[in-house]
N, C-alpha and C positions, 0 to 999 in steps of 0.2 A: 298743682294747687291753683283753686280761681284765681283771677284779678280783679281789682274791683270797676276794671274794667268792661269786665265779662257785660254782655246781651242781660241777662236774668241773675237777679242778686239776691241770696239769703236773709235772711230777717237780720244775722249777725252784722255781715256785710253792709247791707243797708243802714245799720247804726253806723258805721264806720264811714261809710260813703258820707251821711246825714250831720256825721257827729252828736245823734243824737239816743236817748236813752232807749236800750231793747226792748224794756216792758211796755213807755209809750208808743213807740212804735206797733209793737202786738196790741195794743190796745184800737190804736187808730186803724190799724188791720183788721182788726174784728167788729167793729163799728162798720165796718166799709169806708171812710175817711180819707183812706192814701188807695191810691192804684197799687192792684194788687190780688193774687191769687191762691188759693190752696190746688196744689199736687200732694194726692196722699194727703199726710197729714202738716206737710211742709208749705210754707209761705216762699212766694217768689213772687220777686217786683221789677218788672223791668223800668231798666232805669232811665231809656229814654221817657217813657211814660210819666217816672219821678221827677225830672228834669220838666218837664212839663207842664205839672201838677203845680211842684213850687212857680214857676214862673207865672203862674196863670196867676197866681195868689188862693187858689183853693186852700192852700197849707197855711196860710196865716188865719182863715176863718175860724173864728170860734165855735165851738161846739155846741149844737139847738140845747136845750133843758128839756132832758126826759119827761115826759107828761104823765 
């Protein structure tokens, strides 16, 4: 069974890692928003890269207004 340890983390996982909601996540995932990638049809995030991301403060910025 992964850990959420693991190198590369599930969409699922990554809420759990995040404590944050799955759908916003797939949502910030399909934007391009959070680092991150499609294998097949599956999202995987490494989470050093997540780690990263938040600290940078990318993850607090608000989102442009679609034109």
């Amino acid at each position: 069974m992964p850990s959420i340890n693991d190198k590369w983390l599930t969409l699922d996982e990554l809420a759990a890692y995040l404590k944050m909601g799955r759908t916003k996540l797939y949502t910030l995932a399909q934007q391009g928003r959070i680092p991150g990638g499609k294998i097949g049809s599956q999202w995987r995030f490494d989470r050093e890269e997540i780690d990263a991301w938040i600290k940078s403060g990318q993850a607090a910025k608000p989102a442009k207004p679609m034109e």
